[in-house]
N, C-alpha and C positions, 0 to 999 in steps of 0.2 A: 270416846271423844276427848277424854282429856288430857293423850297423847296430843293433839293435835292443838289444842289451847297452850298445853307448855311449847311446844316449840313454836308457835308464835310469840309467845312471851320470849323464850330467846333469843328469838330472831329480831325482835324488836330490842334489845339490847344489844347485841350485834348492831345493828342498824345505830345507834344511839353512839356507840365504840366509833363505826364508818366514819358518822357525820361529824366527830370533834376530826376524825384525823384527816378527814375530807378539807376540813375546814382551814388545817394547819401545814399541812405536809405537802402541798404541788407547788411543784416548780416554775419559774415563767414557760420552762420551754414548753413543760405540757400545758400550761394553761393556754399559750398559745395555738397549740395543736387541740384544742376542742376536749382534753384530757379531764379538766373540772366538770363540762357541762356533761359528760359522759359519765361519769362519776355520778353527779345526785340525780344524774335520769336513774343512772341503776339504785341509789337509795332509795329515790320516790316510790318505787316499784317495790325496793324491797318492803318497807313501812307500809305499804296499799296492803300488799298480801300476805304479810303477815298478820296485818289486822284482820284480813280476809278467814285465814286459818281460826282464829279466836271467834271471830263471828260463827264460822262452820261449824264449830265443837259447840258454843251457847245454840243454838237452831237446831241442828241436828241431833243434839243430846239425849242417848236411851235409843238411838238408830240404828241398829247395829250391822253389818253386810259387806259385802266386798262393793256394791256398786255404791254403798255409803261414803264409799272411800275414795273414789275416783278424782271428787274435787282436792282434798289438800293432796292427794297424791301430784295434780298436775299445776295445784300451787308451789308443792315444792319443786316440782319439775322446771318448773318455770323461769322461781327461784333460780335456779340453778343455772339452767341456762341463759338465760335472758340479764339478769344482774350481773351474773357470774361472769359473762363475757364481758359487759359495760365494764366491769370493774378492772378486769385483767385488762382491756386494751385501754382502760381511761391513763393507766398507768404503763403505758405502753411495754408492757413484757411479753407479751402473747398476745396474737392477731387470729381468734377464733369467730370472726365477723359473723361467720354464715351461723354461726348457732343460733344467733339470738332471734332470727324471726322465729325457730320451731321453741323458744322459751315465751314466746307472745303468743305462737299458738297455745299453746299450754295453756297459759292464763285464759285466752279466749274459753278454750273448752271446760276448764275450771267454773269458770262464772257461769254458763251456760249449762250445763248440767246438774250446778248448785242449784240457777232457778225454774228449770225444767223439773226437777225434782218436787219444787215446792210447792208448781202447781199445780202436779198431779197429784200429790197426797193427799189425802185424805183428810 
């Protein structure tokens, strides 16, 4: 599990890099085009689940399994998708809209299997 605590730790530094240059680097145009609010939707998210992954590695620690795995697997997924996209189109370079609702499913099923987990254990 301590695969998974370090890279929420870098992802939260990542996230922390984002949010100065978030802070500094948009243009009127994109702020007019919804470019900013796009932007820290996708850092909110990134900073939730990453903390998320650091939570998972402390609670689940000494768990060991593939179906252990499933939630930062679809944190990072999520990650991935759902930020990933915010990010690229807040900054309008790439228009991969449709990805990000299956980076929300992700999340959904991330937290949902974390706590279905928790309350069948033992």
């Amino acid at each position: 599990m301590k695969i998974w605590i370090g890279t929420g730790a870098l992802l939260l530094a990542l996230a922390v890099i984002l949010g100065a240059m978030g802070s500094h680097f948009f243009s009127e145009e994109l702020e007019l085009a919804g470019g900013k609010e796009r932007f820290f939707r996708a850092h909110f998210y990134l900073v939730v689940h990453a903390l998320g992954l650091i939570l998972f590695g402390i609670i689940r620690k000494g768990k060991e399994g593939f179906r252990n795995q499933l939630t930062p697997i679809f944190f990072v997924l999520g990650i991935l998708l759902f930020c990933g996209t915010l990010f690229l189109t807040s900054i309008g370079s790439i228009e991969f809209g449709l990805l990000a609702p299956f980076g929300g499913l992700a999340f959904i099923l991330g937290w949902s299997i974390m706590g279905i987990q928790e309350f069948l254990e033992k």
